[in-house]
KEZA-730590 format. One record per residue (C-alpha): residue number from 1; z, y, x. Coordinates in nm, 4 decimals. Layout:
N
baba->NUM, zz->Z, yy->Y, xx->X
...
// end
This chain:
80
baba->1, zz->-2.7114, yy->2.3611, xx->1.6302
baba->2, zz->-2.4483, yy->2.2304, xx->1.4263
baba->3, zz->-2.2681, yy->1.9193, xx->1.4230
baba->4, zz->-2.0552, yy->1.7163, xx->1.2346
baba->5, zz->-1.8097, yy->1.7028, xx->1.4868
baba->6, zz->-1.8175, yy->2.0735, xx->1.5054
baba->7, zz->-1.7364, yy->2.0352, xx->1.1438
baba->8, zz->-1.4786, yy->1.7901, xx->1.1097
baba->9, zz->-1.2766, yy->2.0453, xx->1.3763
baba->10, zz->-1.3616, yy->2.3230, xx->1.1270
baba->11, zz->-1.2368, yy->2.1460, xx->0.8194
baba->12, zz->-0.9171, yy->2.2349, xx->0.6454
baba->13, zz->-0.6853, yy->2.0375, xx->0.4138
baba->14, zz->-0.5685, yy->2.2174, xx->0.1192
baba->15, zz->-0.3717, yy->1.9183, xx->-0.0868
baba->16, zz->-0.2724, yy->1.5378, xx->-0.0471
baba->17, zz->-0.1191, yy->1.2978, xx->-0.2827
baba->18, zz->-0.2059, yy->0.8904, xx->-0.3185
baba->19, zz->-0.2423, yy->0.6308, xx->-0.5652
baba->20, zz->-0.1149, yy->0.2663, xx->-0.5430
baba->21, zz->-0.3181, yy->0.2051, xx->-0.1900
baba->22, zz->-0.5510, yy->0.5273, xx->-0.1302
baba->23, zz->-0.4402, yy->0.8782, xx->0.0303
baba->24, zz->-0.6195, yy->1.1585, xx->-0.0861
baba->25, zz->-0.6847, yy->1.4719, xx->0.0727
baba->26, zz->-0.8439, yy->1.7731, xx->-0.0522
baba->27, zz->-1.0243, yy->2.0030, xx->0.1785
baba->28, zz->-1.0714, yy->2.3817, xx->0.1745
baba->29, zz->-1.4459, yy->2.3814, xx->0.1279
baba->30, zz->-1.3915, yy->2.2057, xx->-0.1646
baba->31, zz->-1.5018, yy->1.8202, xx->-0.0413
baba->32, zz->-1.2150, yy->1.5174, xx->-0.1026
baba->33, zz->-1.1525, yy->1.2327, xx->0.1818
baba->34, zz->-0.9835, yy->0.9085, xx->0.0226
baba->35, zz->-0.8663, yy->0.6775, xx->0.3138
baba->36, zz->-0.6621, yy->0.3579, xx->0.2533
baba->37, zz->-0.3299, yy->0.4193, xx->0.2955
baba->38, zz->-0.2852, yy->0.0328, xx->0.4856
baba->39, zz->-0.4876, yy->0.2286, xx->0.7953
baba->40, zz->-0.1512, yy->0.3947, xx->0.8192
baba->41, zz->0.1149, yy->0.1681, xx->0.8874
baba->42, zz->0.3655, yy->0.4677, xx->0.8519
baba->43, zz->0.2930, yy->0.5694, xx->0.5454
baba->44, zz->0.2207, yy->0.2522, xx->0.4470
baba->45, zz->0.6001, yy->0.1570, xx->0.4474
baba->46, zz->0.7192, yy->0.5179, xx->0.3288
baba->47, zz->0.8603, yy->0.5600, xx->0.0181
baba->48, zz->0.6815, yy->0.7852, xx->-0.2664
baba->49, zz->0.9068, yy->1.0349, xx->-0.2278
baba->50, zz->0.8423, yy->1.0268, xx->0.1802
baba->51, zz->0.4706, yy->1.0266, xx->0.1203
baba->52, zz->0.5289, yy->1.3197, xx->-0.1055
baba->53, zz->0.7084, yy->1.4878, xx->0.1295
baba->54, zz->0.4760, yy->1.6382, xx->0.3581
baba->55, zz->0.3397, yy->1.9692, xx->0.5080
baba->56, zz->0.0081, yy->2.1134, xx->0.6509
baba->57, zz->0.0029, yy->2.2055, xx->1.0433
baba->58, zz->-0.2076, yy->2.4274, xx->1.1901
baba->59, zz->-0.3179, yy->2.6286, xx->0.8654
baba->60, zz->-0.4396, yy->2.2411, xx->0.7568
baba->61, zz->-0.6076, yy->2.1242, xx->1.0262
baba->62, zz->-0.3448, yy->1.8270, xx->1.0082
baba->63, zz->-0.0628, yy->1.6682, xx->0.7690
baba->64, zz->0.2831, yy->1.6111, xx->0.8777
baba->65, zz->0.5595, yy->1.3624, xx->0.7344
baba->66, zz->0.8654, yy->1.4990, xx->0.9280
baba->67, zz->1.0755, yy->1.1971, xx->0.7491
baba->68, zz->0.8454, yy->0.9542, xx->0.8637
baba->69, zz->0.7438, yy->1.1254, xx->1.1875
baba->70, zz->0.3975, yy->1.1066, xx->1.1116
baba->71, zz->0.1010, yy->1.3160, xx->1.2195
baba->72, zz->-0.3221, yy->1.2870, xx->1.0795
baba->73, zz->-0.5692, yy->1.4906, xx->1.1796
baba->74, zz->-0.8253, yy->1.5985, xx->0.9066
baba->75, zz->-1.0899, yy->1.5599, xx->1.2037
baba->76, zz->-1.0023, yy->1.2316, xx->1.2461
baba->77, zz->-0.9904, yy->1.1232, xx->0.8630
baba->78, zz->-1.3707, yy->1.2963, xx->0.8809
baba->79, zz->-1.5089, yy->1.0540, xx->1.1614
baba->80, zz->-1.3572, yy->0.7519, xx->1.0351
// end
């Protein structure tokens, strides 16, 4: 049986960028999680070129900000 636990862990990111208050992310199966970016207090304060500046760990199974030293799993952006 199938969860959606089991499928938040099996979820991938594939792309993130933001608007004015939102960060999107774009998942390999195709779905899109929009999260406010003030639920981040990081990335909140980061620049637009910080929150540009980011990278995919774990073949996207998290984001990474290395100049803001910030981490987000795509499993936890799915049981928010």
């Amino acid at each position: 049986m199938s969860t959606s636990v089991g499928k938040a862990s099996a979820a991938m990111a594939t792309d993130v960028w933001f608007d004015s208050h939102t960060m999107h992310v774009r998942l390999l199966d195709g779905r899109e999680i929009s999260v406010p970016v003030e639920w981040f207090p990081k990335l909140r304060n980061a620049s637009e070129a910080q929150k540009k500046k980011w990278r995919l760990i774990g073949k996207g199974v998290g984001i990474h900000w290395e100049d803001i030293d910030e981490d987000i799993s795509v499993a936890g952006l799915l049981m928010t």
